[in-house]
N, C-alpha and C positions, 0 to 999 in steps of 0.2 A: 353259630349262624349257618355254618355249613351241612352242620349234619339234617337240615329240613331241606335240601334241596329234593326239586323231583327230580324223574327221570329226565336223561338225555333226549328221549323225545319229546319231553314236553321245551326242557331249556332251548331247543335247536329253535325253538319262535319266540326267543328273549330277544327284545331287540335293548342296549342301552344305548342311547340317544347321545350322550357326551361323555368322554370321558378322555385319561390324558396319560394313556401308557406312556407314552414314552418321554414324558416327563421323570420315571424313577431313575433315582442315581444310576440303580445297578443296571439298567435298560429293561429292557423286554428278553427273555430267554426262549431258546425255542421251545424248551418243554411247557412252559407256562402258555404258548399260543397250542401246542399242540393238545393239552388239558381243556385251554377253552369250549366252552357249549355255546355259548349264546356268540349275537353278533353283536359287534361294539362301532359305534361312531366318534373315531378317533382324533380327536381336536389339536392344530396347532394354533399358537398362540405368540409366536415371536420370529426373531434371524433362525436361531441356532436349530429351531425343531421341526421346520418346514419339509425338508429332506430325510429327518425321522420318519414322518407320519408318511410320509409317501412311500418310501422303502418297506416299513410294514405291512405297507397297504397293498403292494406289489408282490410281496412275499406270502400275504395271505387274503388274496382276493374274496374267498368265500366266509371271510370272518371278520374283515375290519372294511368298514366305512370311513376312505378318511377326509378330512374338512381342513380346506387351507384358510387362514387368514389370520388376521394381526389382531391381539387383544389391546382393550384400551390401557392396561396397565404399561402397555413399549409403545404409548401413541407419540410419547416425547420423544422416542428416537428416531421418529420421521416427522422431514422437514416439508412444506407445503411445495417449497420450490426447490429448482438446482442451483446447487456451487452455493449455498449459504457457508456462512463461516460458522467453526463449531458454537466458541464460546457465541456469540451473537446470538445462536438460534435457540441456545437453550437458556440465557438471559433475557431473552425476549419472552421466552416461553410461561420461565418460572420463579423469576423475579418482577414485581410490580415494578412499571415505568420508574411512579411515584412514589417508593419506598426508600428510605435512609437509613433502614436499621441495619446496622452495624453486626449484629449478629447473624442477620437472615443472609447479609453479604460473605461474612466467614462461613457461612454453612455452605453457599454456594460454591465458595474454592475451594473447599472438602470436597464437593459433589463432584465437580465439573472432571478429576482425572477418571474417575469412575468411568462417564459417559463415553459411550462410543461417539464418531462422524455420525452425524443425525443420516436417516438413508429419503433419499427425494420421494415423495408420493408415487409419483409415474413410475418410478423401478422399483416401487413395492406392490403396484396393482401390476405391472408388468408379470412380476414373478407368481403372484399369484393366480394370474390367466392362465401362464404356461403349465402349471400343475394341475388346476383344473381342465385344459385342454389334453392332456396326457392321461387325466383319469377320467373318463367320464358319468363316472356314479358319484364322484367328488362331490360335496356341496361348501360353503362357506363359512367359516367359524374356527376358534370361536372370536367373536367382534360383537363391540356394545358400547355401554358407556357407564361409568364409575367416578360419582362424586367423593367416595368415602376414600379410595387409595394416596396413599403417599407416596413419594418417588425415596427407593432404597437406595443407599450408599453403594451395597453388592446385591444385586436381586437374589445369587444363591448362595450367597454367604448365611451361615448357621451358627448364632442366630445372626437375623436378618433387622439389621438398623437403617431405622427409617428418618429420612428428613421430616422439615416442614413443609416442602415442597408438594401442591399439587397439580395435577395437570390440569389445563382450565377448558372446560364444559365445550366451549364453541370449536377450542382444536379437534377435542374425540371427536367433533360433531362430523369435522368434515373427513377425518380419514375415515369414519364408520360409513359416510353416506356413500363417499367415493369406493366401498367394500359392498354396496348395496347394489348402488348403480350395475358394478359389475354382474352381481348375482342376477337381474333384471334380462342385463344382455344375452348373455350366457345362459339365463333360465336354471340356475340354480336356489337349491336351499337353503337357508341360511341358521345358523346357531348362534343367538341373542345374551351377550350379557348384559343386564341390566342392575346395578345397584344404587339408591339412593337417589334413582333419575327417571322415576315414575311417569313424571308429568313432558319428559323431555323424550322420552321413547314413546309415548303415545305420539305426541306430536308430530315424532319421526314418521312411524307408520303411515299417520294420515296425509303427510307430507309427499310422501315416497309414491304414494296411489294417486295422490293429485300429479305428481311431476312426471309421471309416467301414462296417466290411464288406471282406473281402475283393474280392464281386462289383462292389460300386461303384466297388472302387478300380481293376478292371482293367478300366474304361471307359475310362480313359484311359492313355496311354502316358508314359513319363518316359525322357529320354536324359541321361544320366552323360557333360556332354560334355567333351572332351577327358581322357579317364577317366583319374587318378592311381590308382586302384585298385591291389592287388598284383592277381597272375593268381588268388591262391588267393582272395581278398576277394570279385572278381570275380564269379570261378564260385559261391560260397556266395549270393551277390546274384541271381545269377541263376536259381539254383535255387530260390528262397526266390518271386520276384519276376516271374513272366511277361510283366509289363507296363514290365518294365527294360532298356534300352537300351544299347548302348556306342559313342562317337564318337571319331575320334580325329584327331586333326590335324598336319601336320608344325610346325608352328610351337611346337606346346607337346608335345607326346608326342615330337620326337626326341631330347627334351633327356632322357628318361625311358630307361634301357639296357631295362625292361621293356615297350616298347610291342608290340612284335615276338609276347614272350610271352603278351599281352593278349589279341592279332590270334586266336591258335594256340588258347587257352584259350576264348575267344569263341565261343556255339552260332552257327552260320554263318546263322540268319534274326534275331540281334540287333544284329551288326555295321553301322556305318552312320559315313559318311564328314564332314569337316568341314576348313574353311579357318583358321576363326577369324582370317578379314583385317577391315581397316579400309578398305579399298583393292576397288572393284569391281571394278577390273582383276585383281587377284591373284587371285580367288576360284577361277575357272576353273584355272591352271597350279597354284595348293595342292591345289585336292583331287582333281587329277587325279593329283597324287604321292602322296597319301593312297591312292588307288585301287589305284595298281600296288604301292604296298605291302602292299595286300590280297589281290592278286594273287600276287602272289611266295609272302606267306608261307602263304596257304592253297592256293595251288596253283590257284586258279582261269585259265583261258585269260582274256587281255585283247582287248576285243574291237576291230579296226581297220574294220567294217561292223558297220551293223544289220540281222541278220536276221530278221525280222518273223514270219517262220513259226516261230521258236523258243519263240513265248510260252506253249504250254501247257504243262500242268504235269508231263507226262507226259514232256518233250525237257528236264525239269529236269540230266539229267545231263551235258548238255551246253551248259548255262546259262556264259557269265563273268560276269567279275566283276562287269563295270557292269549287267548284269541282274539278277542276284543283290543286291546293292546297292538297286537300286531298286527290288528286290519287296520288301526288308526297307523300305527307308521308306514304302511304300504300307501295310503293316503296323504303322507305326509312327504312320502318320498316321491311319489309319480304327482303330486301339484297339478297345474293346468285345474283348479278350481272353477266351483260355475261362477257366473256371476248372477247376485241376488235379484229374486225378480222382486222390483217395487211395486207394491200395493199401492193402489187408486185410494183416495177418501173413501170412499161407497165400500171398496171392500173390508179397508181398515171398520168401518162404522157395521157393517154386518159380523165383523170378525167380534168386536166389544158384545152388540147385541146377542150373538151367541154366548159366549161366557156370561153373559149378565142373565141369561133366562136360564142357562144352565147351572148357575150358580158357580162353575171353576173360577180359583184363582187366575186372573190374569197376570 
């Protein structure tokens, strides 16, 4: 995969959108950041990795983007309120009231030395202000919500045994909303995980623009990343949504027969690229596949030089892909989005009568 890369000036406008160096065992090495071409948007996701992503981000400011917040997978380690008692909160959390079986109870006192002290809401948006206030190119992520996860016995145990246990819809709901709220404040971006909870992340969206204003909410940008969306879900998202994003990655979208149709369905200034590795090595050859898959299916030319005289807006039609790509995340990254002008009846009714005598698909 590596030996189709281009040159360095074309990678230097790879932007990948998510990904999770410092997730790997062996960590991040210098040589491995110093090989880096492209710029990576570097996701924490729990306690342990928050001061990771920062420290690399500080280390190599003109290559890593990084993104603080809490995944919904560690949404059970935090408590809504302070000074809850351990076992209480996470009995409450992940044992039904109304449950008497016998084995779901032994699984729980397996579980329960696992867990950490649940950590209070307040001192996990706490800490994630402070990191965003000390970075300020930060945006937030990755945070979402996840019907399909099970709560593991040892999250990095290898392998990795899973309970029956899962975490229930309405708790993600509020530590993601209260990760949102924040991003709203603050005028941050956001990186979306979403799986299995289609109808419940739409919801959020429309939610979050009613409880705020429409205008405040399109200050900031939000990516749907590695988007399970259908194409039709999609497009209703998008049209609803200015300030909505779509990424997509070979590692989890090829597993999807729909990614293709995502690509094709996708207004071509929302689309934007992503590795989703663990691995700073792999960043570069994933979403350079990600690319040419952007390529192929909208047709865009790939570019093997950078020509530097292509940058106005006016030689846009002869823009590829990786330039196209990376005006969408420069839009993605600077937000303050317009807000939609609503068409009157009269004009909607002359906009049809057009198409109709002109015969275009509406």
């Amino acid at each position: 995969m590596t030996n189709d890369l281009p040159p360095k000036t074309v990678l230097q406008h790879v932007v990948d959108v998510h990904c999770h160096p410092t997730d790997a065992p062996e960590g991040v090495s210098a040589s491995a950041m110093e090989e880096l071409s492209i710029t990576i948007c570097a996701m924490s996701s729990m306690t342990s990795d928050q001061s990771k992503v920062k420290r690399l981000a500080l280390d190599h400011p003109t290559k890593v983007v990084p993104a603080f917040g809490y995944h919904p997978w560690f949404s059970h380690l935090i408590s809504l309120s302070e000074n809850v008692d351990k076992e209480d909160h996470y009995r409450s959390l992940l044992l039904p009231q109304s449950s008497k079986d016998a084995s779901l109870e032994a699984e729980f006192e397996k579980l329960l030395p696992h867990l950490p002290e649940p950590r209070p809401l307040k001192d996990v948006i706490a800490e994630v202000r402070a990191n965003l206030t000390d970075i300020p190119r930060a945006f937030i992520g990755e945070v979402g919500l996840d019907r399909s996860f099970r709560v593991p016995y040892d999250y990095h145990a290898t392998p990795r045994e899973l309970t029956s246990f899962s975490i229930p819809l309405q708790h993600q709901l509020v530590i993601l909303e209260a990760q949102l709220d924040l991003a709203v404040e603050l005028e941050r971006n956001v990186s979306i995980h979403s799986v299995k909870s289609q109808q419940a992340t739409v919801d959020l969206l429309q939610r979050m623009k009613q409880k705020v204003g429409e205008e405040k909410f399109l200050r900031i940008s939000l990516d749907l990343h590695s988007c399970g969306l259908s194409a039709q879900t999609w497009r209703d998202v998008e049209k609803r949504h200015p300030n909505v994003f779509l990424s997509l990655s070979c590692v989890i979208n090829h597993k999807h027969s729909n990614h293709r149709d995502l690509i094709a369905m996708c207004s071509e200034d929302r689309i934007l690229v992503e590795s989703d590795y663990n691995t700073v090595n792999m960043c570069t050859p994933q979403t350079w596949e990600m690319v040419k898959i952007v390529s192929e299916v909208r047709g865009w030319p790939l570019e093997t030089e950078w020509d530097e005289s292509l940058d106005a807006e006016e030689d846009k039609n002869r823009w590829g892909a990786v330039r196209r790509l990376e005006r969408n995340w420069f839009r993605f990254r600077d937000g303050h989005h317009k807000v939609p002008v609503k068409k009157n009846k009269k004009q909607r009714n002359q906009e049809k009568q057009y198409y109709y005598e002109s015969g275009e698909d509406t």
